[in-house]
CHARMM internal coordinates of N, CA and C (Angstrom, degrees):
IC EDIT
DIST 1 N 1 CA 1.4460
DIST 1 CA 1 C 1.5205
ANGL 1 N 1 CA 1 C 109.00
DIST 1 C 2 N 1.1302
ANGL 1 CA 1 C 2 N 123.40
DIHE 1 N 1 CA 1 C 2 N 133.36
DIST 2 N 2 CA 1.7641
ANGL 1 C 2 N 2 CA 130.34
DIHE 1 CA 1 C 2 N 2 CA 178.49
DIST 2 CA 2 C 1.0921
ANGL 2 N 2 CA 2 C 99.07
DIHE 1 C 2 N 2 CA 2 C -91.90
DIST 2 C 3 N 1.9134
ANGL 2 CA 2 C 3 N 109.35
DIHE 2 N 2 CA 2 C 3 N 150.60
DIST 3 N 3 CA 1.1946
ANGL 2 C 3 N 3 CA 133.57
DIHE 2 CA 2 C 3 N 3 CA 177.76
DIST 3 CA 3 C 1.4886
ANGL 3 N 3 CA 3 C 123.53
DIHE 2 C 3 N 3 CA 3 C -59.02
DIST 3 C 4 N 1.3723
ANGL 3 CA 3 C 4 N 136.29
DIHE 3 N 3 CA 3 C 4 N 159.82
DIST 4 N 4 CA 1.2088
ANGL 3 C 4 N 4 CA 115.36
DIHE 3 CA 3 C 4 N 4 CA -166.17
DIST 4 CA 4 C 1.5208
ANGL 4 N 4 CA 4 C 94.92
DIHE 3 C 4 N 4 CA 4 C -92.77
DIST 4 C 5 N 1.5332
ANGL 4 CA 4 C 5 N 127.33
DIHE 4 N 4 CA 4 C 5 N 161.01
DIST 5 N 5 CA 1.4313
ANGL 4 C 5 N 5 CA 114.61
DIHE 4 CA 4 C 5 N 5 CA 172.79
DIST 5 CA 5 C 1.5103
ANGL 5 N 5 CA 5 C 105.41
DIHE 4 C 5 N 5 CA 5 C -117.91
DIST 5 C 6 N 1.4101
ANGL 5 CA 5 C 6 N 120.08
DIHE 5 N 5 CA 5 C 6 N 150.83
DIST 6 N 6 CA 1.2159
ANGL 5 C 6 N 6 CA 112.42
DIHE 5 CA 5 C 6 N 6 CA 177.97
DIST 6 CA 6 C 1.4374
ANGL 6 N 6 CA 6 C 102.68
DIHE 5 C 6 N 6 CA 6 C -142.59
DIST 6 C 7 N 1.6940
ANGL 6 CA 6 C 7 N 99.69
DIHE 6 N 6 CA 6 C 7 N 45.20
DIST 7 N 7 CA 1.7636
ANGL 6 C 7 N 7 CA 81.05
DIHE 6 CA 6 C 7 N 7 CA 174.95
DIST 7 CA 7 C 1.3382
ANGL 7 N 7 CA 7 C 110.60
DIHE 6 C 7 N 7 CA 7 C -107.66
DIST 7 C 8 N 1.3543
ANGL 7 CA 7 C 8 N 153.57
DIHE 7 N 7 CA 7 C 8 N 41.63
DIST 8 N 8 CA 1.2359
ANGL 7 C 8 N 8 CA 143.45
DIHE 7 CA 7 C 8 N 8 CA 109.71
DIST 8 CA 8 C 1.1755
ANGL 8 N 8 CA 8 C 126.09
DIHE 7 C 8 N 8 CA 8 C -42.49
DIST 8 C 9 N 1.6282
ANGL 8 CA 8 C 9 N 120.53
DIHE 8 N 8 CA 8 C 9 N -35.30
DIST 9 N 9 CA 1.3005
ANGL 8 C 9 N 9 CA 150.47
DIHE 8 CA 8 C 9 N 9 CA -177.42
DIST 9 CA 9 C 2.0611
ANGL 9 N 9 CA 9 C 110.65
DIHE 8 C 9 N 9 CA 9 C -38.53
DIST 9 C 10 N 1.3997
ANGL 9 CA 9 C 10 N 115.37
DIHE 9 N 9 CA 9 C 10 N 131.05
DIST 10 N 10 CA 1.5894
ANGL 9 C 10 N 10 CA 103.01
DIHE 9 CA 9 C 10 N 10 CA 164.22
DIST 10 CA 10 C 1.2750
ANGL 10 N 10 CA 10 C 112.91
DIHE 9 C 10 N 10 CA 10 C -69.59
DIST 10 C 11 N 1.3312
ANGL 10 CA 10 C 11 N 121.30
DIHE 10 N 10 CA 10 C 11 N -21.17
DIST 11 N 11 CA 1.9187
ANGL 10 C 11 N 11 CA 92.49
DIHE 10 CA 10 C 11 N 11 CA -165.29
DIST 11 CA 11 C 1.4220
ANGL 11 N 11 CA 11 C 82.95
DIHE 10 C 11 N 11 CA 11 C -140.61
DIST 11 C 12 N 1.0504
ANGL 11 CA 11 C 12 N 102.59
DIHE 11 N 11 CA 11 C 12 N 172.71
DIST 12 N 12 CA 2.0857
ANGL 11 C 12 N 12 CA 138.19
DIHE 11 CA 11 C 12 N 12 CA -150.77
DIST 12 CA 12 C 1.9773
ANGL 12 N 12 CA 12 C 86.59
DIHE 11 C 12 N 12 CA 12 C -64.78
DIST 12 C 13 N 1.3860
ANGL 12 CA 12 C 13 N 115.78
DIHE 12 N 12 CA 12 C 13 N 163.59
DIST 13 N 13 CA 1.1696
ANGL 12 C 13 N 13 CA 118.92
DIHE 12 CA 12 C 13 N 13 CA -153.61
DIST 13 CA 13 C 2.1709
ANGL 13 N 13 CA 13 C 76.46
DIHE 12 C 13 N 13 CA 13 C -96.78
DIST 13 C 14 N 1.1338
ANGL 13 CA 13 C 14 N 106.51
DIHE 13 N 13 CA 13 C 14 N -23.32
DIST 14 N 14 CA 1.1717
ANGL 13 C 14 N 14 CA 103.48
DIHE 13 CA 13 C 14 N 14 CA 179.08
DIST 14 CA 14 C 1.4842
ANGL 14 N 14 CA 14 C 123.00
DIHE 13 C 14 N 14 CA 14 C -56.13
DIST 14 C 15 N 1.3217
ANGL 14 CA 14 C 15 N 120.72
DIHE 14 N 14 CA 14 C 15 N -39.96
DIST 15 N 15 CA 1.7031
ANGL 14 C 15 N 15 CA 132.10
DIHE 14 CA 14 C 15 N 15 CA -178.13
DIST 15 CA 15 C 1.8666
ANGL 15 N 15 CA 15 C 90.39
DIHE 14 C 15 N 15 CA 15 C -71.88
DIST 15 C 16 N 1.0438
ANGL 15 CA 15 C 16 N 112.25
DIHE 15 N 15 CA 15 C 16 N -72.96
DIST 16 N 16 CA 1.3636
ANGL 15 C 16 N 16 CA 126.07
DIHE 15 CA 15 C 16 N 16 CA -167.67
DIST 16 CA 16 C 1.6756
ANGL 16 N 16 CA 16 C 102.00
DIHE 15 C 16 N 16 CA 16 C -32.71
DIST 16 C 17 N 1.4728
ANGL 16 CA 16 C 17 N 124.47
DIHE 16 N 16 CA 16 C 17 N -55.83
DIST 17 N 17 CA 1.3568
ANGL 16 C 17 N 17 CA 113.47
DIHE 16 CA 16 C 17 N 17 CA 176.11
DIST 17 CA 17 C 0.7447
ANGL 17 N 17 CA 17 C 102.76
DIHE 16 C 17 N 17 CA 17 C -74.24
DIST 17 C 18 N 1.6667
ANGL 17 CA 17 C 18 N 161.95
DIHE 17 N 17 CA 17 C 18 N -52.61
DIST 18 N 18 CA 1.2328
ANGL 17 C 18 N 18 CA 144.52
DIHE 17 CA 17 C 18 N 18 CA 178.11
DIST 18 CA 18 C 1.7065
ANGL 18 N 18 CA 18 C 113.01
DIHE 17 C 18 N 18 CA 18 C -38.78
DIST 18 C 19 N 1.1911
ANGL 18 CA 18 C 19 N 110.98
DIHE 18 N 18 CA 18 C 19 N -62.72
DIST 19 N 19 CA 1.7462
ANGL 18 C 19 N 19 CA 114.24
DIHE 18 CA 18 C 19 N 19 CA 173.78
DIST 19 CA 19 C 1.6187
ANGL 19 N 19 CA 19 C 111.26
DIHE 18 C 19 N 19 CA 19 C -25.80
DIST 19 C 20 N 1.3804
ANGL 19 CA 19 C 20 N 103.60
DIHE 19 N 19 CA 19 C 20 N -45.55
DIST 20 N 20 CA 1.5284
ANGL 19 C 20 N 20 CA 106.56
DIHE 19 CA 19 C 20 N 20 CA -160.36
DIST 20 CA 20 C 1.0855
ANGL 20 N 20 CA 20 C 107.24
DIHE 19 C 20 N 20 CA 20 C -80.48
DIST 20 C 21 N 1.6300
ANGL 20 CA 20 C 21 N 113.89
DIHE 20 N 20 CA 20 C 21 N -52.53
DIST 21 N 21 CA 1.3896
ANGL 20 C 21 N 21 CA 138.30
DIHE 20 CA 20 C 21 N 21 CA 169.10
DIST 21 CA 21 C 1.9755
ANGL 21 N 21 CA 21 C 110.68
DIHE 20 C 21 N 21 CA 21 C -38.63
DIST 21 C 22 N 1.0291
ANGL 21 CA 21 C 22 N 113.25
DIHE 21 N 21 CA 21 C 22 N -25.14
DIST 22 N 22 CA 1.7225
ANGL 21 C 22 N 22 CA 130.16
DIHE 21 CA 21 C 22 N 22 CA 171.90
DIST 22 CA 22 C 1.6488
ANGL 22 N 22 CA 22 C 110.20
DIHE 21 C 22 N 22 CA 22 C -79.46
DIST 22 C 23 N 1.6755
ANGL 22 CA 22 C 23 N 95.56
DIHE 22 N 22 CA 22 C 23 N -60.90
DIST 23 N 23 CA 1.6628
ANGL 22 C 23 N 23 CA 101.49
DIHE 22 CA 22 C 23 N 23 CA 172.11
DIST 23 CA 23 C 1.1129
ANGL 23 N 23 CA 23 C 87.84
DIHE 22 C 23 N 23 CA 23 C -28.16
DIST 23 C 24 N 1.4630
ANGL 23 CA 23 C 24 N 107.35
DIHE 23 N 23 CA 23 C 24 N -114.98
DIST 24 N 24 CA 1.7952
ANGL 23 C 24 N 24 CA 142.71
DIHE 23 CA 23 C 24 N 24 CA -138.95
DIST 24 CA 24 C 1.5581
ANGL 24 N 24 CA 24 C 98.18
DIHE 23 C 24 N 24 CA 24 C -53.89
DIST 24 C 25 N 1.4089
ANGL 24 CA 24 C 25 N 142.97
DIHE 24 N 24 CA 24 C 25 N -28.62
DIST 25 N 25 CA 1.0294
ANGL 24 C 25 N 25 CA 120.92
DIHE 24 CA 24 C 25 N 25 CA -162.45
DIST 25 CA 25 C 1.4036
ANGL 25 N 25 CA 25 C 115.44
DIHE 24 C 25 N 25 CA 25 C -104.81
DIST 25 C 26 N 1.6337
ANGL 25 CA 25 C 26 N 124.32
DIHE 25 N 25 CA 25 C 26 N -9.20
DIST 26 N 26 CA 1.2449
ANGL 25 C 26 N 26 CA 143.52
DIHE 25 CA 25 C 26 N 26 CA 164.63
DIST 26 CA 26 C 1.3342
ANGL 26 N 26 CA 26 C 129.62
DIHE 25 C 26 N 26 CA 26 C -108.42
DIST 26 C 27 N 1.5776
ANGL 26 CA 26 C 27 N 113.81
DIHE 26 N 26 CA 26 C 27 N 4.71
DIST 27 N 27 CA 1.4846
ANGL 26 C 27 N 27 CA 138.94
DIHE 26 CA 26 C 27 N 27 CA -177.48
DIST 27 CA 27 C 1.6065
ANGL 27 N 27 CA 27 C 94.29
DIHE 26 C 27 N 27 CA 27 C 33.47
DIST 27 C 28 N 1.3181
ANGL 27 CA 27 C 28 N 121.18
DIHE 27 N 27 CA 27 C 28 N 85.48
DIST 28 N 28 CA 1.6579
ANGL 27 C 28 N 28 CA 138.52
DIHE 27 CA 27 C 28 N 28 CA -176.60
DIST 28 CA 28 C 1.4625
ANGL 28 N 28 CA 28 C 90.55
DIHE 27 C 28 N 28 CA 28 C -123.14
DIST 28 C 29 N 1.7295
ANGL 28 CA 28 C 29 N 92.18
DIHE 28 N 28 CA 28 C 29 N 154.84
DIST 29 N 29 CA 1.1877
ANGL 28 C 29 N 29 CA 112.89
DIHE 28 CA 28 C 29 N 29 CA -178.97
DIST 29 CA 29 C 1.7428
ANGL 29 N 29 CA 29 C 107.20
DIHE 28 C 29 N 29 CA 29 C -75.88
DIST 29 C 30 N 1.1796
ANGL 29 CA 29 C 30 N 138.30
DIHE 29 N 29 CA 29 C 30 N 174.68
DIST 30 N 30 CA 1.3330
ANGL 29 C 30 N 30 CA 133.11
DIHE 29 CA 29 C 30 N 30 CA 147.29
DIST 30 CA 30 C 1.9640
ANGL 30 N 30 CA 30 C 115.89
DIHE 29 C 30 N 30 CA 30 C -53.65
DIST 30 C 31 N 1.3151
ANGL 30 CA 30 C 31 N 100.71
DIHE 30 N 30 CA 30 C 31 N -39.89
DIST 31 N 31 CA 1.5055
ANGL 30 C 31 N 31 CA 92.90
DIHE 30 CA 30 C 31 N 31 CA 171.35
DIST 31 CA 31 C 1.9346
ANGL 31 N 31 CA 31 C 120.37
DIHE 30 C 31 N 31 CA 31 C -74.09
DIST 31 C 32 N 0.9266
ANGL 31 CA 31 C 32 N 100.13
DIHE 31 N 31 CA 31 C 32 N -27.16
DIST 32 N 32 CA 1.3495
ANGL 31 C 32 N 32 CA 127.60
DIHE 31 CA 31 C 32 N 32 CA 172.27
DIST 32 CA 32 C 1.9097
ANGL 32 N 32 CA 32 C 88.90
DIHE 31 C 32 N 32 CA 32 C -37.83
DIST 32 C 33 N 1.3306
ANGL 32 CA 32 C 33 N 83.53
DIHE 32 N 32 CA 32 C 33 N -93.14
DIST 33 N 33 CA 1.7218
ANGL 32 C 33 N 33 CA 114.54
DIHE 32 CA 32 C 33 N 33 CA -162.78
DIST 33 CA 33 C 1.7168
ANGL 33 N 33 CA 33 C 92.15
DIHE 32 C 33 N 33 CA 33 C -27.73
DIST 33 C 34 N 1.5815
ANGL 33 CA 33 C 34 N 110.99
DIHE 33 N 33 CA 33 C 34 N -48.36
DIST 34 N 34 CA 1.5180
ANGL 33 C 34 N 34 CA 112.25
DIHE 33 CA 33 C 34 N 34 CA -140.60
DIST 34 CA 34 C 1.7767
ANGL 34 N 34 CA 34 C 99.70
DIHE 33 C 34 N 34 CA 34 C -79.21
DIST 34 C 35 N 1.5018
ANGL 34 CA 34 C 35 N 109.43
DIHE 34 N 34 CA 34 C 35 N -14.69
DIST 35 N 35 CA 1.5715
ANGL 34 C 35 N 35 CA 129.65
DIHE 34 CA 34 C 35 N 35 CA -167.03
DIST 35 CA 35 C 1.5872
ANGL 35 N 35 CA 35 C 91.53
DIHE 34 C 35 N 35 CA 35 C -75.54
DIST 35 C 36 N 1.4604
ANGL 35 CA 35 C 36 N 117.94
DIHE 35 N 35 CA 35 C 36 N -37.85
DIST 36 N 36 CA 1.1329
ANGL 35 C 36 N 36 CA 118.24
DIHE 35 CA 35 C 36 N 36 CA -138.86
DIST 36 CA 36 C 2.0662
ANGL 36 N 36 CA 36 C 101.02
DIHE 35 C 36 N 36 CA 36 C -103.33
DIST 36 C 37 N 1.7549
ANGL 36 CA 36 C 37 N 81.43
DIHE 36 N 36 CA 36 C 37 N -21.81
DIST 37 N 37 CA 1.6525
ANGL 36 C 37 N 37 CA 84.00
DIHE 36 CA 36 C 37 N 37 CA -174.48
DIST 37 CA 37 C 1.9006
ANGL 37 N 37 CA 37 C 95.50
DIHE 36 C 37 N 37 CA 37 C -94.47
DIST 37 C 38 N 1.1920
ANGL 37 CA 37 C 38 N 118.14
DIHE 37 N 37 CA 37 C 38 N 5.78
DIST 38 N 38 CA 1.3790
ANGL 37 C 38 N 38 CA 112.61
DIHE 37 CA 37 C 38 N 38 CA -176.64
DIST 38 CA 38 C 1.6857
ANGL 38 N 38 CA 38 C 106.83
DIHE 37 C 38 N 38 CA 38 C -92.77
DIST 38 C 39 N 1.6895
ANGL 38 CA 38 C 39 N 104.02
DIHE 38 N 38 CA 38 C 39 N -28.42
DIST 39 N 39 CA 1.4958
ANGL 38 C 39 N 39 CA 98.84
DIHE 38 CA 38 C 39 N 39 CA -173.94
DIST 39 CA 39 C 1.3925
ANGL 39 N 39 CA 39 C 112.04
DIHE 38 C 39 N 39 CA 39 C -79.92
DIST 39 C 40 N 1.5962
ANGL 39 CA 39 C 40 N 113.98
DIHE 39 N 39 CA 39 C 40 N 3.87
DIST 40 N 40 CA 1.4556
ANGL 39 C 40 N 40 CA 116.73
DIHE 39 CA 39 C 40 N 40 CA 176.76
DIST 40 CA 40 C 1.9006
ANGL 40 N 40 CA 40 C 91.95
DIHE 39 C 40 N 40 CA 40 C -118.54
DIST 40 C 41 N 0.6657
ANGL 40 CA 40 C 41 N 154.07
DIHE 40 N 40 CA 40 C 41 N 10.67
DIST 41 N 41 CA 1.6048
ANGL 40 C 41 N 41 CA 133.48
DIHE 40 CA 40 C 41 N 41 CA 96.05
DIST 41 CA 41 C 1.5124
ANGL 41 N 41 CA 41 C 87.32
DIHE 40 C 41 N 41 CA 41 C 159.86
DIST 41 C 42 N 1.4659
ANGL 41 CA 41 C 42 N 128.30
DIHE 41 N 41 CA 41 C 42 N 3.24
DIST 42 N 42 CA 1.4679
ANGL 41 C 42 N 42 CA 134.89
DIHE 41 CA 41 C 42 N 42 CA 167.65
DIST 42 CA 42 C 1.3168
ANGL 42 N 42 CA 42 C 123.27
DIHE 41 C 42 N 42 CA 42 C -59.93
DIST 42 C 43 N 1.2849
ANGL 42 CA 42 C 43 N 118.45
DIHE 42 N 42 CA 42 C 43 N 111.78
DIST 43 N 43 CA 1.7608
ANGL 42 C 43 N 43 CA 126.53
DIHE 42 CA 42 C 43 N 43 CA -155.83
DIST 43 CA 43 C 1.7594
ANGL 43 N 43 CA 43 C 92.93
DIHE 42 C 43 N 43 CA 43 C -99.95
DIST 43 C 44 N 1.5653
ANGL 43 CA 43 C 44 N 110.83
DIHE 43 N 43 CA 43 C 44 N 94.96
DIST 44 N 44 CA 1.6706
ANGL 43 C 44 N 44 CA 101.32
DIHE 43 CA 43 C 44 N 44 CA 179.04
DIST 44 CA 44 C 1.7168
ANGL 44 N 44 CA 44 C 100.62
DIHE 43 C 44 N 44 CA 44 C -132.45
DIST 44 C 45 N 0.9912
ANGL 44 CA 44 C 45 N 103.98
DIHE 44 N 44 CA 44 C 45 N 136.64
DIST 45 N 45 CA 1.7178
ANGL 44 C 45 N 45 CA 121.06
DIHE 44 CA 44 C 45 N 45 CA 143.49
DIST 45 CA 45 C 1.3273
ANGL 45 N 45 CA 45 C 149.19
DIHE 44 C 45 N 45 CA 45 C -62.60
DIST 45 C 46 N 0.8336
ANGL 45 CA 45 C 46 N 127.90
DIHE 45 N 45 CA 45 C 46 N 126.68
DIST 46 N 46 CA 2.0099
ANGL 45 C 46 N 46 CA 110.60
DIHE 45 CA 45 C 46 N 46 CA -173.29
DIST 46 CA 46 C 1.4621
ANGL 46 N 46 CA 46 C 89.60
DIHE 45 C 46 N 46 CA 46 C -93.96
END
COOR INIT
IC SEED 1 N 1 CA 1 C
IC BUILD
C-alpha cells in the first residue's frame, strides 16, 4: 500500500490527519473541528 501524499496540500500532512482523525472519531461538525483546531493555534477553513 503507498503512502498518502499531501504535498499539493496547505497545511502539514500532520493537521490534515488529525482533522480527519477528529471528524470520524468524535462525529464533529466541520465547524466543530475548525473551533477546536483554532484554540490550538491552527488557522483553517472548511
Amino acid at each position: 500500500m503507498r503512502a498518502l501524499s499531501f504535498k499539493r496540500y496547505r497545511f502539514p500532512a500532520e493537521v490534515i490527519q488529525h482533522a480527519v482523525w477528529l471528524y470520524f472519531r468524535f462525529t464533529l461538525s466541520f465547524r466543530d473541528i475548525e473551533e477546536l483546531l483554532a484554540q490550538r493555534g491552527i488557522e483553517v477553513s472548511w
